[in-house]
C-alpha positions as CSV (number, residue, x, y, z in Angstrom):
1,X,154.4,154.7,32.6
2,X,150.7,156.1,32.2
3,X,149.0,154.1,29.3
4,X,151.3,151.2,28.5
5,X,154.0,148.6,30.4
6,X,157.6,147.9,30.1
7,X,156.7,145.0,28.1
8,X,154.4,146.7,26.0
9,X,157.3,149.4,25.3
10,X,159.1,146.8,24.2
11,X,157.3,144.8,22.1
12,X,156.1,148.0,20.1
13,X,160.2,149.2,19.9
14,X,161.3,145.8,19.0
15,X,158.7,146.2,15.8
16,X,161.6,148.8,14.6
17,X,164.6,147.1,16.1
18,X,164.3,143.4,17.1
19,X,168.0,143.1,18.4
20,X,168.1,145.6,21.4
21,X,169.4,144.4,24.5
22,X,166.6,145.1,27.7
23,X,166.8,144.9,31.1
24,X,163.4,145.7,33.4
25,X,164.0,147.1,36.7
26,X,161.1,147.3,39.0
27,X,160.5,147.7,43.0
28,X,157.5,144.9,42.2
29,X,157.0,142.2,39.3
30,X,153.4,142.4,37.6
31,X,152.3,139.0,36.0
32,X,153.4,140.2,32.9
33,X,157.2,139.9,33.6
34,X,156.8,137.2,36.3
35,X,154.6,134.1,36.4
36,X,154.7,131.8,40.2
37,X,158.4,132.8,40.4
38,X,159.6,132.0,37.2
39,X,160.7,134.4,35.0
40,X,159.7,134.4,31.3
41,X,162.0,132.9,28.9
42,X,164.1,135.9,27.6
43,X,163.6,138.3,30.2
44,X,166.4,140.1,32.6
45,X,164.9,141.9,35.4
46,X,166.9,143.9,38.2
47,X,165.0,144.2,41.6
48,X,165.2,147.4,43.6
49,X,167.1,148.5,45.6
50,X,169.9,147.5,43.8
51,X,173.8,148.4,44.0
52,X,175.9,150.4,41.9
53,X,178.0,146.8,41.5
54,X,174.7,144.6,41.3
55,X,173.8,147.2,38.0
56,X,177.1,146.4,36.1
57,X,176.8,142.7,36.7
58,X,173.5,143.2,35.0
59,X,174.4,145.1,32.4
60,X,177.5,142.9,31.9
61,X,175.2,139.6,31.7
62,X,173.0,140.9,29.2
63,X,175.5,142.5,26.6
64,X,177.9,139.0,27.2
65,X,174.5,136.5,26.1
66,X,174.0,135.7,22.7
């Protein structure tokens, strides 16, 4: 997206709606999603490529967590 990250999306939407589910998808991680392999507390990421299958479990995970 020209001007602004995923994470920046979402931190300015969540100003409206904190309780939105999110799931990042990306070919890469940048360091804002991903630090030394360690994903930051709170964040679901999907890796591409990715399978129709692999998608749902996603999706799945993230509505099912509290």
């Amino acid at each position: 997206m020209p001007k602004m990250g995923g994470r920046e999306l979402v931190e300015k939407l969540r100003e409206v709606c904190k309780d939105f589910k999110v799931i990042y998808m990306s070919g890469y991680t940048d360091n804002a999603t991903i630090h030394h392999g360690v994903l930051d507390k709170g964040i679901d990421l999907i890796q591409k490529p990715f399978s129709m299958e692999s998608l749902l479990k996603k999706i799945r995970h993230v509505l099912d967590e509290n």
